[in-house]
C-alpha positions as CSV (number, residue, x, y, z in Angstrom):
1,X,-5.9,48.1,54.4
2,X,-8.1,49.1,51.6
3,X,-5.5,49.8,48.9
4,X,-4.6,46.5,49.7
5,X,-7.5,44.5,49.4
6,X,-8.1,46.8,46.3
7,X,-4.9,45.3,44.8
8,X,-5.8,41.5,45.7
9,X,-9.3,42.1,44.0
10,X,-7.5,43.4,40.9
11,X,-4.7,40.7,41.0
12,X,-7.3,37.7,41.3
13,X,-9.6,39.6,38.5
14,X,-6.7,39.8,36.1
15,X,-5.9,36.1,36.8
16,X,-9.5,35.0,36.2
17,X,-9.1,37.1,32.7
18,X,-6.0,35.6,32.0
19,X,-7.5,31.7,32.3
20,X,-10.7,32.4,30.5
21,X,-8.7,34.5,27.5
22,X,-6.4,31.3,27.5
23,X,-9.4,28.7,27.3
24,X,-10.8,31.2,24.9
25,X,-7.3,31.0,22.8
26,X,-7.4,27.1,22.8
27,X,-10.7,26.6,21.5
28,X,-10.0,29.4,18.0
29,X,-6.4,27.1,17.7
30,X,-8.8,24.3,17.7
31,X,-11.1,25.5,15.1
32,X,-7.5,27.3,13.5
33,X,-6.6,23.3,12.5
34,X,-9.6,21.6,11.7
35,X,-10.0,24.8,9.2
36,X,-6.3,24.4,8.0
37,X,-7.3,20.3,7.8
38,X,-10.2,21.3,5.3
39,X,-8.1,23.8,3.3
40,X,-5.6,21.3,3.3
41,X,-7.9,18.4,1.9
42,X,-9.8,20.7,-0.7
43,X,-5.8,21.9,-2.4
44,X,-5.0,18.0,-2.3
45,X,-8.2,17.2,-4.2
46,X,-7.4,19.9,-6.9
47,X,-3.9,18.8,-7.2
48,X,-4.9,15.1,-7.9
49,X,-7.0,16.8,-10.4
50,X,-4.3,18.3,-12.3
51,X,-2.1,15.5,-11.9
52,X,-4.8,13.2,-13.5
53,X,-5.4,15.4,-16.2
54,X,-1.5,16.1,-16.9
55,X,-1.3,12.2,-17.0
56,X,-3.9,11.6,-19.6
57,X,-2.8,14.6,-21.7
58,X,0.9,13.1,-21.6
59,X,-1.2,10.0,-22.1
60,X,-3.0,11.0,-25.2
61,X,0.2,12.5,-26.6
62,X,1.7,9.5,-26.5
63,X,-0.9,7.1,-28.0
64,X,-1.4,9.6,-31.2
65,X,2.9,9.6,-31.6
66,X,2.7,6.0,-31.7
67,X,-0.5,5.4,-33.5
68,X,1.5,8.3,-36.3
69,X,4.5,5.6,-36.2
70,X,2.5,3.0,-36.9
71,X,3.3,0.9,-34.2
72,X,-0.2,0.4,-32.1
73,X,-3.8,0.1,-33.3
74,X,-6.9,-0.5,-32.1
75,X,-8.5,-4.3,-31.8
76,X,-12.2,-4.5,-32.8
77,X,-12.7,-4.5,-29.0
78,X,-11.3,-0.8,-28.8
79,X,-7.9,-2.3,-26.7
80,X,-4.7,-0.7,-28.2
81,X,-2.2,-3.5,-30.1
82,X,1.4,-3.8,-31.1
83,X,1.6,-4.0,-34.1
84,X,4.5,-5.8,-34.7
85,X,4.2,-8.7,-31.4
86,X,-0.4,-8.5,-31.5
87,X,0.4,-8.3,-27.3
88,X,-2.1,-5.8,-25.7
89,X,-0.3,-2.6,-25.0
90,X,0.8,-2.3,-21.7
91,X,1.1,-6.1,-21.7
92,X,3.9,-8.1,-20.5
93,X,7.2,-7.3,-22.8
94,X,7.9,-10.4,-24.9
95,X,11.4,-11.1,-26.3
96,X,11.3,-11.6,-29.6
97,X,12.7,-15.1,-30.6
């Protein structure tokens, strides 16, 4: 009779264990995503970063090729112009007549 009542004891201790290690394992899986959410925002931010600064690079590249073609300039407002049509650059395309 005491082995037995040893044994329930130690079942119903291993199942208390088992629920609080469980609870305990939700909770870090919890904290596990919200950490991954933050890692996940912070890579995004430096991605748009490089992104941006890959597009105004390319951007930069390309004013200078044209500028070297002469087919832009600059207005006395600072605005980049055809040359050939005087329509702001990045204007509306205008067939020519």
């Amino acid at each position: 009779m005491g082995l037995l009542l040893i044994a329930a004891g130690s079942v119903l201790l291993a199942v208390l264990f088992l629920i609080l290690w469980l609870k305990e394992r939700k909770h870090a899986n919890d904290a596990e995503i919200v950490a991954y959410g933050l890692r996940a925002e912070d890579d995004s931010d430096d991605n748009t970063k490089t992104s941006i600064s890959i597009m105004e690079a390319e951007f930069n590249e390309a004013i200078s090729k044209l500028e070297e073609l002469d087919e832009i300039h600059q207005d006395e407002w600072g605005r980049w112009v055809w040359n050939k049509t005087g329509e702001p650059l990045g204007g509306e395309a205008v067939e020519p007549d």
